[in-house]
N, C-alpha and C positions, 0 to 999 in steps of 0.2 A: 242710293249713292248717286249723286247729279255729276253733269259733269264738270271737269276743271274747266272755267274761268275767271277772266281779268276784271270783267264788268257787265255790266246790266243794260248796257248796250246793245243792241239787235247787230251787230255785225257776222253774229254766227246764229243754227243753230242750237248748239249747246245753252247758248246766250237766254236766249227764248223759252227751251224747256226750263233750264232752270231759274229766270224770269218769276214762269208761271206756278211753278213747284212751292216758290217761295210764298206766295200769297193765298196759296190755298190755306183750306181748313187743316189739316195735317202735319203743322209746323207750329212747333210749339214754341221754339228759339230755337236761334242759329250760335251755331260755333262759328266766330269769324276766324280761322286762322291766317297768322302773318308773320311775316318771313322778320325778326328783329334787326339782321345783318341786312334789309332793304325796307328799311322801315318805311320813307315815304313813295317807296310804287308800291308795299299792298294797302295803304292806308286811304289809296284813291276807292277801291272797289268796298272799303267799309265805311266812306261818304256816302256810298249809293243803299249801301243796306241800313241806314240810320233814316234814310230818306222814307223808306218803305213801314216806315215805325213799325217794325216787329220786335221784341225780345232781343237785347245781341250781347254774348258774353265775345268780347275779343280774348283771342288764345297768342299770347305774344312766343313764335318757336324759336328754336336752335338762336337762344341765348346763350350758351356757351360758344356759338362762336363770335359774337357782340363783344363777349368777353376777353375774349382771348385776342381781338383788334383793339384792346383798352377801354373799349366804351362800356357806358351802361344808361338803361333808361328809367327814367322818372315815372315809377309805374302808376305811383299816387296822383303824380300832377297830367297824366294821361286820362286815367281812369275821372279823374273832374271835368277836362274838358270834353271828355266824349260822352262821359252821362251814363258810362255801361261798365260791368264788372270786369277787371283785367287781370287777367293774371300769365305768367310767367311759367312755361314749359321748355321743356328739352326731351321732344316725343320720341327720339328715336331710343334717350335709355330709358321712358317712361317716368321720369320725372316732374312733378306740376300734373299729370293727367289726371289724379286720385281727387287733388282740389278742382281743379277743373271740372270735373264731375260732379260734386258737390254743388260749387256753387249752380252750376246748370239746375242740380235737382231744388234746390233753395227757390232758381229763379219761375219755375212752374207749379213753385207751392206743395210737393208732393202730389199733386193731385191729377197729374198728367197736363194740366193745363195752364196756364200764368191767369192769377186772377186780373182784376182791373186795376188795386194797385200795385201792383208789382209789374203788370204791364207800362204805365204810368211810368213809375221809376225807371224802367228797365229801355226808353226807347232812344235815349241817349239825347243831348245839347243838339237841337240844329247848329250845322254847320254850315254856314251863308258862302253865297258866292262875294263876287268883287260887287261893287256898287250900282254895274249899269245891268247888270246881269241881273241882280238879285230883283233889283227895281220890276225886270221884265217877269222874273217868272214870280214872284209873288203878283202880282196885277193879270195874270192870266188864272194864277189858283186863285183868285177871288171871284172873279169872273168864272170860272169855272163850279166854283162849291155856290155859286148865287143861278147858277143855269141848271145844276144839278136838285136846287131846289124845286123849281120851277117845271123842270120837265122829269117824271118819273123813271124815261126810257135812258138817260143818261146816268148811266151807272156803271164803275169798273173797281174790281177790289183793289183799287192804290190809291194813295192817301192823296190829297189834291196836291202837296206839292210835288210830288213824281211827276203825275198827270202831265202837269203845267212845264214841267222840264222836256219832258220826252216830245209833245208836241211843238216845243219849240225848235229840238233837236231834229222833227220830221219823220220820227219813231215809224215804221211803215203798219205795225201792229196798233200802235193807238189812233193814228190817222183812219185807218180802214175800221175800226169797232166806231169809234164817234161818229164818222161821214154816215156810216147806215143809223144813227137815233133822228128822232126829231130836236130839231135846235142845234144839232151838231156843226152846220155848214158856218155856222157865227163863230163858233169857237176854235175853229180850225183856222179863218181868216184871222182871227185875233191871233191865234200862234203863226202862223205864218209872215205877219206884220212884226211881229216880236223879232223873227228869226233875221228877217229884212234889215230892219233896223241894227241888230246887233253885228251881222256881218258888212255892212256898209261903217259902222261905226268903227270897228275892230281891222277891217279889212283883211282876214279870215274865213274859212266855213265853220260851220256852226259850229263840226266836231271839234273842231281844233279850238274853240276859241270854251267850249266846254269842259273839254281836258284840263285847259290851260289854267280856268279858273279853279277848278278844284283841288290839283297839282299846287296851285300857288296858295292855297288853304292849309292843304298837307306842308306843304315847303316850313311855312312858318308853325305850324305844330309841332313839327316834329324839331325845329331850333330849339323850342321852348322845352323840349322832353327828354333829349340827347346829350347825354355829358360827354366827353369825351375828358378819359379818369390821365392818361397821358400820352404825352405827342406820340404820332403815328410813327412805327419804326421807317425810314429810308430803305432800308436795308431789303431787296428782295427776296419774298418768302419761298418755300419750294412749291408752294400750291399757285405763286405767280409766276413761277419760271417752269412750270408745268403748263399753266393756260396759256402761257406766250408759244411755246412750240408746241402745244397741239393744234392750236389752233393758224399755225404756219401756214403760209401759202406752201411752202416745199416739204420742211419737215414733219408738219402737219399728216402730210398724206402717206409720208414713208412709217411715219408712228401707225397711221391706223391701217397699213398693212399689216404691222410686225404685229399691233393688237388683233386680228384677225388672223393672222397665222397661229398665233401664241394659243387663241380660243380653240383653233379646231386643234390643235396639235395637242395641248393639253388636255381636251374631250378624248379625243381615239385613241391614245397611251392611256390612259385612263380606261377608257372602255374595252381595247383591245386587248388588256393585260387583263382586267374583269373574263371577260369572254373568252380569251381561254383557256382558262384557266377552269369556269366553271365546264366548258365542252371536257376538258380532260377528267375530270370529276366524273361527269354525267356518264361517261365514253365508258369510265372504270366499273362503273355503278352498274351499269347496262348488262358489262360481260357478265357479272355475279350474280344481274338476278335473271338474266337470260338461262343460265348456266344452273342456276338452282330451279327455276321453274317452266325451263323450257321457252326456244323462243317462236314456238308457234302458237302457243296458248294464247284463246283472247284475249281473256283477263287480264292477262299481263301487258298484250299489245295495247288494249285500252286505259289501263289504270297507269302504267310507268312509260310507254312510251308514249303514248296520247296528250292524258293529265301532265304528270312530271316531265314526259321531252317539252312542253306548250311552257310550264312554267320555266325550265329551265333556258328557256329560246325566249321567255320575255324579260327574264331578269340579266340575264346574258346576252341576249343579243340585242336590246335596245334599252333596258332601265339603265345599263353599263354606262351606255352614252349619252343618254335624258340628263342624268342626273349633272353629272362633269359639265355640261354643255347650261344648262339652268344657273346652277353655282354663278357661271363667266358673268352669266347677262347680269344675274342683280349685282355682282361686284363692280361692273363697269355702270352699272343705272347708280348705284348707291353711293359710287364714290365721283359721281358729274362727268364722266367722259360722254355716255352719250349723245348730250346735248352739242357736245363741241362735233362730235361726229357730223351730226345735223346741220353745222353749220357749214363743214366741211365741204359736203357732200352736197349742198343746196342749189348751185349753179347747173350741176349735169343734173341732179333730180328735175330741176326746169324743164329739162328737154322732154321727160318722160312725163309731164303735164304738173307735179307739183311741187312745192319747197319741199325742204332740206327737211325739215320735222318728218316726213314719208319717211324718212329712212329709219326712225325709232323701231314702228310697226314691223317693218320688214326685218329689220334684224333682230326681233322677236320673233317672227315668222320661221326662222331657223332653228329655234325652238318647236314652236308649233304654231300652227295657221290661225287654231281658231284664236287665242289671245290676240294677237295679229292683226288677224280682222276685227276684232273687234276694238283694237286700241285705234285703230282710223277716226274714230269719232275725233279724237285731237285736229283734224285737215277740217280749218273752218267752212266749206263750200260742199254743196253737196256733188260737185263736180269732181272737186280733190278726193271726198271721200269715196266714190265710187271709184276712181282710178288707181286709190292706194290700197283700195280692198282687192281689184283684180291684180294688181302685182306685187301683193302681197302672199297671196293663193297660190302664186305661180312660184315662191321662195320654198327650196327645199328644207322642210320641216327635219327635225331630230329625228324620226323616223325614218322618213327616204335617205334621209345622210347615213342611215343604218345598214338601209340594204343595199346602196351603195358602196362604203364600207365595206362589209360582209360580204359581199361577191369579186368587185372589181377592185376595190383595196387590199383585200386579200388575196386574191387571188394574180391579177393583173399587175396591181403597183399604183403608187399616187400619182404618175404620169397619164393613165387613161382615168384617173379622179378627175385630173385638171382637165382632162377633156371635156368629160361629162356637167363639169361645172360650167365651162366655159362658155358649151351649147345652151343649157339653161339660162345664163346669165344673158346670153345674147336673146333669146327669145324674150325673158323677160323687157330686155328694150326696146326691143323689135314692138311687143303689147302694149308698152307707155305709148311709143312715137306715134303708134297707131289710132290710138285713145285720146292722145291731146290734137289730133290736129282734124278726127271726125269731132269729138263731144263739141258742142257749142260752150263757150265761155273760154276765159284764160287763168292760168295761173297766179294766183296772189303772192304776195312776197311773206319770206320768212320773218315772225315776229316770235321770239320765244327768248321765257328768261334762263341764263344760265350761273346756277349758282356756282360758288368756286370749289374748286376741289378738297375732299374729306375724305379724310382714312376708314373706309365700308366700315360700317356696324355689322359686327358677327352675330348678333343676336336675328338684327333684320334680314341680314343674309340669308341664313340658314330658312329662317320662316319664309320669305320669299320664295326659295327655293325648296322649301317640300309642299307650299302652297300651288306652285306649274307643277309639281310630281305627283300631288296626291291624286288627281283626276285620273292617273293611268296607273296609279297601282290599285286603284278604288274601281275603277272600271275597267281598263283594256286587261290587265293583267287574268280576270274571273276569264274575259270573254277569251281572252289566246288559249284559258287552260281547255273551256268548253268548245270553241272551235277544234282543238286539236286532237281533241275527244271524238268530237264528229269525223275531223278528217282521217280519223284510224280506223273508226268504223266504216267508212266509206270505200279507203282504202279493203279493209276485211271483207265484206260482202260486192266485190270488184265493181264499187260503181262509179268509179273515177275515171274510167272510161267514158263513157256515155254522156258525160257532162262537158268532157273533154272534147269530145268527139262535136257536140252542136258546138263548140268554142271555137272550132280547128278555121274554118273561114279564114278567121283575121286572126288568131294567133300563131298558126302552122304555115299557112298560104300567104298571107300580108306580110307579116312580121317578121316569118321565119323562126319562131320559137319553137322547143318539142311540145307537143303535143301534152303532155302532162302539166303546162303552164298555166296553160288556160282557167281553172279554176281558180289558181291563187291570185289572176290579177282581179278575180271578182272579190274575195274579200279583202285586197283592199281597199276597195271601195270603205268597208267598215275601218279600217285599220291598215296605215302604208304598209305597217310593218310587218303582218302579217301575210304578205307576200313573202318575204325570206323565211319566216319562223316555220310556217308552213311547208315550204318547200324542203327546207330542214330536215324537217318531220317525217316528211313524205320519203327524201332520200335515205335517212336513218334507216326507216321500216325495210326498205330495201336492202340495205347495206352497202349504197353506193358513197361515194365524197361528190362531194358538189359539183367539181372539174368535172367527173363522171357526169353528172346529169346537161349541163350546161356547158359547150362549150366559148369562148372567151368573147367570140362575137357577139352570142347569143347570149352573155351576160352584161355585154353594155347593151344590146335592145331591151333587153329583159328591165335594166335601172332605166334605160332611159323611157321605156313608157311608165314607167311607177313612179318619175318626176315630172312626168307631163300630162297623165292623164285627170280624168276627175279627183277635183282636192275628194279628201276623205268626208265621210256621212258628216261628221259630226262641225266641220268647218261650213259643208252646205248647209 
């Protein structure tokens, strides 16, 4: 899986690995996918993949919305000029994919590999620049495939006309592979002399005047491929009178309040109606089988209230709220709000070192850290990316939002929530401001495409969202039932003292917590969550309530170091 980009340009990099990924031995053909309702901006980045003469099935998507704007395309008079197989999908109800498939396996021969003619066929019509352009870089790929005879150490898996483009563009990866062969230093000046000419001619830089040409390649292709079946309605749709006030300078911001309120309020109803619902359950369950076998027996303290209190405190007191909270995200990802968020949001993201795309990450992070962190790779710099991974880490996950929740939500009220959020939030800016003005470099500006708004696919939905769940009922959920196995046993043979006790330092003396805390803020280290489940657990066996064990003070220090200390194992 590479990562998403625009082009083959070195400006990121994502750019670069998947550059490189492309022209290895391990690519047999490429699926170009392109967006049909923007047909000539992704039709620039399948200029640069025809350049590379590999295999290329174009995958033309979400033509039903093509359609439903009156248009439609010429798939036949496409599929000529470009010299590659096209065909016509609608991915998200799997529609076109089945042929799709097909023809990909058609184009490899069955044999896992494209023979030599079907590679032939399959590398699609060069598509030329404008005329001073074109002049420049065919005259440096000739020059170049007549040096590369000549000298053996000149060698790079791209085809000479790529070659001949990138160095003209000043590519900093082909520049640096040629400068170290012998006879390199000739061909570097040759492109360099190219680039000279072209922006002195154009009066331009090079990137601009390289876009421009190919853009204007695209422009007129896609004239010739684009019907438009009947005139465009006047009439504003609701998916344009959506994007106009979301993206408002005022209303804008008042919407992605009420969305953000609307999220967490529909999670913790959700969750809070779950959870107690199974406590009342569990509470009932406990008396009868305490009551039938005794509640000082091991077996039972380890098997029901260990085992079944662990599973009942992960499905109740955090899959309640995983789940509700997951659902939010892919509905707003799926149906194009987040994008606009991002753009929202781009100005004050500036302050804390980068664009407004940062805020995707992070508000995944609410969910959980490690997709979070890892969805940073979108921050083209490795400056952004380093800055969006540290204050995305520091976003409290569906977990901490848990035991937050579950102590001071419950307990306290949403007035000391909005405390605790508050404090967070401010730290977190307090770490950007801190982060852009030590890291060396600056922030680049927000480039990102947003498509218009679509009524979520419930198919995608759903899969989206048991794809962020499956990880925790696959893994955290075994390990809360087997920690909480341990900690009844631990409890049983009194060794929860003792652990407590080397804990007491900083959790009794600093913090001011009871003394019994100390151990649950080590496993979450594994798991946020399992600071509240645990504790849970722990006060159950006793037969105290929570209030009992903690009280209100000590249950905002208790959340507020489970939101601010080490992210969990698995986000490190």
């Amino acid at each position: 899986d590479l990562p998403g980009i625009y082009s083959l340009s070195t400006y990121s990099l994502e750019e670069i690995v998947s550059r490189q990924y492309l022209v290895s031995d391990d690519v047999d053909a490429i699926i170009n996918v392109v967006d049909a309702s923007n047909l000539e901006r992704n039709l620039f980045f399948t200029f640069q993949l025809l350049e590379l003469e590999i295999p290329v099935v174009l995958a033309v998507n979400q033509m039903d919305v093509l359609r439903q704007r009156g248009m439609e395309i010429d798939l036949a008079q496409l599929e000529a000029r470009l010299g590659i197989p096209v065909r016509p999908v609608v991915a998200v109800h799997g529609r076109g994919v089945h042929e799709l498939l097909e023809v990909v396996i058609q184009l490899v021969g069955g044999t896992g590999k494209p023979g030599k003619r079907q590679r032939d066929l399959t590398r699609g019509t060069p598509l030329r620049f404008g005329k001073e352009v074109e002049a420049q870089v065919a005259a440096l790929a000739d020059a170049w495939h007549a040096s590369r005879q000549k000298e053996r150490g000149l060698a790079l898996p791209y085809p000479d006309r790529f070659i001949a483009e990138k160095l003209i563009e000043g590519d900093e990866e082909f520049t640096q592979a040629i400068s170290a062969t012998t006879g390199g230093d000739v061909i570097l000046e040759r492109g360099n002399s190219a680039r000279e000419h072209l922006e002195s001619m154009h009066g331009e830089d090079i990137a601009t005047i390289m876009s421009a040409e190919i853009y204007s390649t695209m422009h007129q292709l896609v004239n010739q491929v684009l019907r438009v079946k009947v005139e465009p309605r006047k009439r504003r749709t609701l998916a344009d009178q959506l994007d106009h006030l979301t993206t408002h300078s005022v209303w804008g911001y008042v919407i992605l309040a009420l969305v953000l309120y609307g999220a967490y309020a529909f999670t913790f109803t959700i969750g809070d109606l779950i959870g107690s619902w199974l406590d009342l359950l569990f509470g009932t369950w406990s008396e009868a089988v305490h009551a039938t076998f005794g509640d000082t027996n091991p077996i039972v303290l380890v098997a029901w209230d260990g085992a079944m209190g662990g599973f009942i405190g992960a499905v109740g007191g955090v899959l309640a709220y995983v789940v509700p909270f997951f659902l939010v995200i892919e509905v707003l990802q799926d149906s194009g709000y987040l994008p606009r968020a991002a753009f929202l949001l781009d100005r004050f993201m500036h302050v804390l070192g980068v664009h407004g795309k940062a805020i995707i990450p992070m508000i995944l992070g609410f969910g959980c850290n490690v997709p979070a962190c890892a969805g940073c790779r979108i921050m083209e710099t490795g400056r952004e990316k380093k800055i969006a991974i540290a204050l995305s880490s520091l976003i409290p996950c569906a977990a901490v939002l848990v035991v937050v929740m579950g102590l001071v939500g419950r307990y306290m009220g949403p007035g000391w929530v909005a405390f605790l959020f508050a404090v967070n939030f401010g730290i977190v800016i307090l770490v950007g401001r801190l982060l852009n003005k030590t890291m060396p470099g600056r922030c680049t500006e927000l480039i990102m495409e947003m498509h218009e708004y679509r009524k979520p696919n419930v198919g995608v939905v759903l899969k989206q969202t048991w794809a962020r769940t499956k990880e925790f009922v696959v893994k955290s959920i075994p390990m809360i039932i087997v920690i909480g196995v341990a900690m009844e046993i631990v409890v049983l043979f009194r060794l929860l003292d003792p652990i407590n006790m080397v804990l007491a330092p900083v959790t009794v003396w600093w913090l001011g917590l009871p003394l019994v805390s100390g151990v649950f803020l080590v496993y979450g280290f594994l798991r946020k969550e399992l600071t509240l489940v645990l504790l849970e657990v722990v006060a159950s066996s006793m037969g105290l309530a929570m209030i009992d064990v903690l009280s209100p003070l000590q249950m905002l220090v208790f959340c507020m170091v489970t939101m601010l200390y080490v992210p969990c194992l698995t986000t490190v």
